[in-house]
C-alpha positions as CSV (number, residue, x, y, z in Angstrom):
1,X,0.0,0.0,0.0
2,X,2.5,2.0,0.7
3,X,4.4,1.7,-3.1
4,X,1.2,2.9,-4.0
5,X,1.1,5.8,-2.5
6,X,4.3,6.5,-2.7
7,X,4.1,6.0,-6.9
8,X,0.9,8.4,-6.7
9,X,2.6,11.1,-5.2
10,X,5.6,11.2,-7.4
11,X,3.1,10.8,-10.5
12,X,0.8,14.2,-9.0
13,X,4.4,15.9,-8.3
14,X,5.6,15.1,-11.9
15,X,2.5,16.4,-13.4
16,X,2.6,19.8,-11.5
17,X,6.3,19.9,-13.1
18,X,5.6,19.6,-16.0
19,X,2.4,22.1,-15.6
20,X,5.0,24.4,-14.3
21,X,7.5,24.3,-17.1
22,X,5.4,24.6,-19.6
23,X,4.1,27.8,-18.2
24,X,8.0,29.1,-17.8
25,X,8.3,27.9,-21.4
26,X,5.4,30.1,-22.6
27,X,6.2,33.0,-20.4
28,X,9.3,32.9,-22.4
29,X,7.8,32.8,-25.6
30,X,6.0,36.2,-24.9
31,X,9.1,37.9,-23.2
32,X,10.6,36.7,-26.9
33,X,8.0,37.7,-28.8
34,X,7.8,41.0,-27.0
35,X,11.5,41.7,-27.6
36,X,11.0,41.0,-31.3
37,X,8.6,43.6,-31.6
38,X,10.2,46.3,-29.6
39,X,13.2,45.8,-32.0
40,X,11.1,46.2,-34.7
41,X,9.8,49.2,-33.3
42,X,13.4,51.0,-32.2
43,X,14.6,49.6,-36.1
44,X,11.1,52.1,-37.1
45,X,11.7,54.8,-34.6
46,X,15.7,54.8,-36.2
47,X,14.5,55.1,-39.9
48,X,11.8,57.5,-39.2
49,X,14.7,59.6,-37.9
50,X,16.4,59.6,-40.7
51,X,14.1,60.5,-42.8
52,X,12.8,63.3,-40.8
53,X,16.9,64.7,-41.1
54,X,17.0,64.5,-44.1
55,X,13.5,66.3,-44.8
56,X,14.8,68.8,-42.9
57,X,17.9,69.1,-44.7
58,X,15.5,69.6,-48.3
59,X,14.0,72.1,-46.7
60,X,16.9,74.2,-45.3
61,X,18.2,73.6,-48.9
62,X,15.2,74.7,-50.6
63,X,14.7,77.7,-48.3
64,X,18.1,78.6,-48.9
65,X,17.2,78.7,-52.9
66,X,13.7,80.1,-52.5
67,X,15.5,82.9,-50.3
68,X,18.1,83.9,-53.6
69,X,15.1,83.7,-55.9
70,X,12.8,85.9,-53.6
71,X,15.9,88.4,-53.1
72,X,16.2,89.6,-56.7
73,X,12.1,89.1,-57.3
74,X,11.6,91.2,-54.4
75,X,14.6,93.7,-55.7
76,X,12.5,93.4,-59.4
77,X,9.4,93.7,-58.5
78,X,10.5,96.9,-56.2
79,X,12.2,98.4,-59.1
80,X,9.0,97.4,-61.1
81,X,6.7,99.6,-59.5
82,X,9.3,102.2,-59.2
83,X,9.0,102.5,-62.9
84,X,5.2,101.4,-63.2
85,X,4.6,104.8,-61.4
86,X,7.0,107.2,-62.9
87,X,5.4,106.2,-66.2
88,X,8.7,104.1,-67.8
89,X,6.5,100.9,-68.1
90,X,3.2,100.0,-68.7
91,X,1.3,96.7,-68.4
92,X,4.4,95.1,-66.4
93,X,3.7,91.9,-65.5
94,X,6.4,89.8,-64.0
95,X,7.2,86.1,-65.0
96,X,10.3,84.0,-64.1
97,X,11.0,81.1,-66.4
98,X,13.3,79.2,-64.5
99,X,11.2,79.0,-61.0
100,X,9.6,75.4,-60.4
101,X,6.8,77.2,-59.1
102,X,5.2,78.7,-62.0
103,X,2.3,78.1,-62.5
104,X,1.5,76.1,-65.6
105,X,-1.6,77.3,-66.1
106,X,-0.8,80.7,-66.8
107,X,0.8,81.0,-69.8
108,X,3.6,83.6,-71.0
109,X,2.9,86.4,-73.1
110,X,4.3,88.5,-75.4
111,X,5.1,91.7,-73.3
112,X,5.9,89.9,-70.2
113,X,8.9,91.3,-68.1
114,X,11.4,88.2,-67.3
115,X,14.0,87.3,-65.4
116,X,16.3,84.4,-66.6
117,X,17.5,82.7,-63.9
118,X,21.2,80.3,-64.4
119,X,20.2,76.8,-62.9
120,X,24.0,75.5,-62.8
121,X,24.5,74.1,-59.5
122,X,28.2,75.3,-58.9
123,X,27.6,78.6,-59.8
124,X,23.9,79.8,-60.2
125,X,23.1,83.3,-61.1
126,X,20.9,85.3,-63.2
127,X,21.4,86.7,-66.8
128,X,22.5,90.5,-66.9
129,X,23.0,93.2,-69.2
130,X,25.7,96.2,-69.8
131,X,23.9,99.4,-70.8
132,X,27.5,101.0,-71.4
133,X,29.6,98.2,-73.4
134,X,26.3,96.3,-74.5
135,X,28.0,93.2,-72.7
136,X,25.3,90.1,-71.7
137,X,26.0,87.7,-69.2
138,X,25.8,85.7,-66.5
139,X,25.9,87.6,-62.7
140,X,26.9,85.2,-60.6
141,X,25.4,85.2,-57.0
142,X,27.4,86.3,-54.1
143,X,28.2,84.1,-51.3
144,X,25.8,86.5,-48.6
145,X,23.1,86.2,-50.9
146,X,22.9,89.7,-51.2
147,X,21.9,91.0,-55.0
148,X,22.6,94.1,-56.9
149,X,20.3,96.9,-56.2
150,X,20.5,97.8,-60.0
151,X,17.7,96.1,-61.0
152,X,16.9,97.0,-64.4
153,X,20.5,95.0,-65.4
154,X,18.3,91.9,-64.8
155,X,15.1,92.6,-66.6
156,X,14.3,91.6,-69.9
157,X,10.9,91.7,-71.9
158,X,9.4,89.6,-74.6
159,X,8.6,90.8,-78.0
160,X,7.8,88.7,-80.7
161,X,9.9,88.5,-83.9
162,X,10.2,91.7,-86.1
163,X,11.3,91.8,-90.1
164,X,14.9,92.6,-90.9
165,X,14.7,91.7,-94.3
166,X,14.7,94.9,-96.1
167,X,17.3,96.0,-93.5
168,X,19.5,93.0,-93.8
169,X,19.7,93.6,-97.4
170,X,20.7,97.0,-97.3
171,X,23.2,95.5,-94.8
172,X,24.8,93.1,-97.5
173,X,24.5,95.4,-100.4
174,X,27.1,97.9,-97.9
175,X,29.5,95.7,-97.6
176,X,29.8,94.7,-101.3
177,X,30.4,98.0,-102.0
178,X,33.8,97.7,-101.0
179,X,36.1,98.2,-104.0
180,X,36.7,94.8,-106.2
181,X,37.5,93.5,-110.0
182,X,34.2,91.8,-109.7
183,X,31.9,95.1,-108.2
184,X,33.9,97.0,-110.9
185,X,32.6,95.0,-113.8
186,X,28.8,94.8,-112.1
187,X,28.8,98.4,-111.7
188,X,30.2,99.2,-116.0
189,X,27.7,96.6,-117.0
190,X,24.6,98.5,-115.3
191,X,23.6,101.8,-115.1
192,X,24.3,104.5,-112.7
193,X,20.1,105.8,-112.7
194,X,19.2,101.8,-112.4
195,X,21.5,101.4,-109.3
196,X,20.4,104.9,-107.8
197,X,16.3,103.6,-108.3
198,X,17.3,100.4,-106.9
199,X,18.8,102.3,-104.0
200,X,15.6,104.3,-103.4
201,X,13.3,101.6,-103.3
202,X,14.9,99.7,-100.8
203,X,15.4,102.5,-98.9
204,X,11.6,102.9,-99.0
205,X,11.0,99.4,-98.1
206,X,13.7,100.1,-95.0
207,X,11.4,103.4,-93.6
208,X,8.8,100.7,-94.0
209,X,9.8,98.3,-92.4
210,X,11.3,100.1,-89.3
211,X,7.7,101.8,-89.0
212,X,5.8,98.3,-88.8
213,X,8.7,97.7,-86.2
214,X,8.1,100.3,-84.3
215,X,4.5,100.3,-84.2
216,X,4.3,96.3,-82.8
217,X,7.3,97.3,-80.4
218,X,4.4,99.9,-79.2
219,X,1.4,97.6,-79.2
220,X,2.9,95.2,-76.8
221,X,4.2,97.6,-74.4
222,X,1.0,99.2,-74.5
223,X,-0.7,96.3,-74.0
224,X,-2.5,95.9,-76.9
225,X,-0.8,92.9,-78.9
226,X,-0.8,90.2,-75.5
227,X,-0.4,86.9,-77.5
228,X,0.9,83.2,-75.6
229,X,3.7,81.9,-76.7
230,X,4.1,78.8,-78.4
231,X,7.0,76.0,-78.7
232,X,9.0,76.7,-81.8
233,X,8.1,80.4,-82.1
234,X,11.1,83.2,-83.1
235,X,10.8,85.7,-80.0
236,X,13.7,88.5,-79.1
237,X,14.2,89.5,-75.9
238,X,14.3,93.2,-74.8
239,X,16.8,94.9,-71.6
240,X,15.1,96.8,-70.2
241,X,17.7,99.4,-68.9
242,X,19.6,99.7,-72.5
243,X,16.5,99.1,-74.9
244,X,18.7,96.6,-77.0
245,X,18.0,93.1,-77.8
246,X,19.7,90.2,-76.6
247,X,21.8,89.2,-79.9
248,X,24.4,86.1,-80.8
249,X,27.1,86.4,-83.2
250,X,28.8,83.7,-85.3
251,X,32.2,84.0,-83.4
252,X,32.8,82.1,-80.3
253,X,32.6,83.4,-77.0
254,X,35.7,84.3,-74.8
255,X,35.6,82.1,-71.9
256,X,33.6,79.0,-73.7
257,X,34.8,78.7,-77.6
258,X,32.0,75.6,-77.3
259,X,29.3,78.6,-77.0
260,X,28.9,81.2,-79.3
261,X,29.2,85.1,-78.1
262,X,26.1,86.9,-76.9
263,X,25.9,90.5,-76.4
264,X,23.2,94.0,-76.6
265,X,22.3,95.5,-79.9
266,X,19.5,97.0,-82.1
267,X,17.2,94.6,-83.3
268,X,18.1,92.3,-86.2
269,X,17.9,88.8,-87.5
270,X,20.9,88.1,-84.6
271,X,18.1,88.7,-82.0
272,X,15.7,86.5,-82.6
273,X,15.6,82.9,-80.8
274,X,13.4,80.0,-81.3
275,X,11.5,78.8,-77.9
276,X,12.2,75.1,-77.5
277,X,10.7,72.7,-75.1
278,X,12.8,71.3,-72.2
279,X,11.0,67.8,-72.5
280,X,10.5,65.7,-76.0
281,X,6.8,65.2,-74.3
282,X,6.7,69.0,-75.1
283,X,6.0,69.3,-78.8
284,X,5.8,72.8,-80.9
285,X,2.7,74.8,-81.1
């Protein structure tokens, strides 16, 4: 009787063990499976912080940019009004086509004041003109962000394309006057009074010509001739503070022979530039 007892109580005692370490073995399955997921959540917490740095590096960046671009609009539009109300320039309407903020529904007209902006990462700055030399170029910003209180250097408006035709052949027929065997012969094989009438008609058609100019350089800065502007349209663009047009020669510039040389003068063929989309998704018209 005794055995039996005995082999009772060592069977109740095993079963309360083995009650017992199954419930150590599952409170350490939880302690586990709570560890897992607070290392998942400190690996979160880590990447979250990241990211938050560098959002908040963006934005100093950005704020650093918008702050440039805002220092010469502000300067602009300042110098803008100044003018607006002393009567120098009508209809102004501002438009920057290098800020990523534009908005795309508003198009760009003919008449429109602009700055252009350089986007070059090393060494950003904004196109500028020289009233004095007629020199065009790229002002390069200064290291305090402060801008040049000259204004109108920075200013440029959009006309569309003028005719130069007459005037470009009056040009040509100039410079062949220049003494030669071959002028020689031209001139003995025609008359003086055919050359002279052939002089004063194109002079006509010159007076003609610069009159039409004239009167569409005056309809847009009145206001009257406001037209969008299309991909693959000829458009010259007008400083403000010299009244020349931005114009490209056939040599190559000074500092980049890969570019050709850009400078200030009176409207001609030189001046006018076709507006090409940045994107092939961008066609013209």
């Amino acid at each position: 009787m005794s055995d039996d007892g005995n082999s009772l109580r060592n069977a109740i005692s095993g079963s309360h063990q083995d009650e017992t370490n199954s419930e150590v073995l599952s409170k350490l399955n939880e302690v586990l499976s709570m560890k897992s997921k607070l290392d998942e959540v400190l690996l979160m917490q880590s990447t979250l912080e990241k990211q938050v740095t560098q959002i908040k590096k963006r934005s100093e960046s950005s704020a650093a940019g918008s702050q440039q671009n805002n220092n010469v609009s502000d300067e602009v539009e300042r110098g803008i009004s100044k003018r607006k109300s002393s009567g120098h320039l009508r209809n102004p309407r501002i438009f920057d086509i290098s800020s990523e903020e534009t908005d795309t529904l508003s198009p760009v007209l003919t008449g429109d004041y602009i700055v252009l902006q350089d986007l070059d990462v090393n060494s950003p700055g904004f196109v500028t003109g020289d009233a004095a030399f007629g020199r065009c170029g790229i002002q390069m910003l200064p290291s305090n962000q402060k801008v040049s209180l000259d204004y109108d250097d920075y200013v440029f408006q959009i006309f569309p394309a003028m005719v130069y035709r007459s005037q470009t052949e009056q040009s040509s027929r100039k410079l062949a006057r220049a003494p030669s065997f071959t002028t020689g012969l031209s001139r003995r094989s025609s008359s003086f009074s055919d050359r002279e009438n052939e002089e004063l008609i194109l002079e006509e058609r010159v007076k003609h010509e610069q009159e039409q100019n004239k009167q569409l350089m005056e309809d847009v800065e009145n206001g009257v001739k406001r037209d969008p502007l299309r991909y693959g349209q000829l458009i010259q663009l007008k400083h403000i503070k010299s009244g020349n047009f931005i114009s490209c020669h056939h040599t190559a510039a000074m500092r980049d022979v890969a570019c050709r040389k850009v400078s200030l003068r009176e409207g001609s063929v030189a001046a006018q530039f076709s507006l090409l989309p940045c994107y092939k998704a961008q066609t013209d018209g």
